[in-house]
Steps between C-alpha positions, in 0.01 A plus 500: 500500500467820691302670171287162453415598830420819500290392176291247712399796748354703233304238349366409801398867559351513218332192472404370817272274433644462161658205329246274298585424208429661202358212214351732214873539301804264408727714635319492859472110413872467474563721756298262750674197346823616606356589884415093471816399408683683744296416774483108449904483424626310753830668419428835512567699836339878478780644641658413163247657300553767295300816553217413222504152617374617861265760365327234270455313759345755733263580228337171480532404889106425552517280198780306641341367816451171345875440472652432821840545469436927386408575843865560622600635162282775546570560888866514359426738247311713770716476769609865556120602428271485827191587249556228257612219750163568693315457200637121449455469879121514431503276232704245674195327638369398125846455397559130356746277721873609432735259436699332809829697454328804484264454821805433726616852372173624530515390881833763550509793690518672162088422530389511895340777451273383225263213677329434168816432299586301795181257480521499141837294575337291818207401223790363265731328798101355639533283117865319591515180641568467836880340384564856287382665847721303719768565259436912540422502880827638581475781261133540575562527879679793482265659245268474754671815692343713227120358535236756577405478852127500435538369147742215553472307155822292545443412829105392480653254183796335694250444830204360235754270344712435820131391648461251181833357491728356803794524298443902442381529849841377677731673249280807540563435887833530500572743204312766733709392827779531310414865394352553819834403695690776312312750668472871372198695410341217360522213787177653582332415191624189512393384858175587414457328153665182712223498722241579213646130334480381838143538583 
């Protein structure tokens, strides 16, 4: 992992802008094939990639933007590089929706301090229904720790929904009293997103 790594970095060096794919050979052809199939395999978690796995799919990142669920593949695969996890942090914003499961981990702290990545997730939560919401409040509650403070994706979907439906709005209620009541740095934060639903 450590080499597929270190791999990652120097691609992104040298290629920083790099990463279209290539469509005037079969071998490039295949080559993007396999980027496809790994990124739309439900299955397939990068950290289990093998080395060329990860680097074929860093090649043909901008041509994966369509596919939703490659966008935490690839932050997976560029984890230990600052260089190449910015670079899917700007294309976040044009990234298609990822799928549910990975938009909740998306919404970790492993991602607070990417806002884009973290609206890319709020823009595939804002297509639930409001019974897979209430299902998730809990969960999305305490994501909500990790929301930019002038950015706050998660927070601006659960108030626009909470303001929709009365259902969302009381569970939302008392989700954040809960976390509120427990106090630490984050009461705070909570108080003030309380009287945000309560305005």
């Amino acid at each position: 992992a450590a080499a597929a790594r270190l791999q990652l970095a120097a691609a992104a060096r040298q290629d920083p802008g790099g990463g279209r794919a290539v469509r005037d050979g079969p071998g490039d052809s295949a080559e993007l094939q396999r980027a496809l199939a790994i990124a739309t395999d439900a299955q397939t978690d990068a950290r289990g990639l093998s080395a060329g796995d990860r680097l074929v799919l860093w090649k043909y990142r901008l041509s994966l933007t369509d596919k939703g669920p490659a966008l935490l593949k690839l932050l997976q695969c560029a984890d230990a590089d600052k260089r190449g996890t910015r670079q899917l942090a700007e294309l976040a914003g044009r990234w298609a929706p990822p799928p549910l499961a990975h938009a909740l981990q998306l919404l970790s702290d492993a991602f607070a301090h990417l806002p884009t990545v973290r609206a890319a997730a709020a823009r595939s939560l804002a297509g639930e229904s409001d019974d897979v919401l209430e299902c998730l409040l809990l969960p999305l509650t305490q994501a909500l720790r990790f929301d930019d403070s002038d950015r706050p994706h998660l927070a601006d979907l659960l108030i626009a929904r909470a303001v929709r439906s009365r259902v969302i709005a009381t569970r939302l209620f008392w989700a954040l009293q809960v976390a509120r009541g427990v106090g630490g740095s984050f009461a705070g934060a909570y108080k003030a997103l309380l009287l945000r639903l309560l305005a």
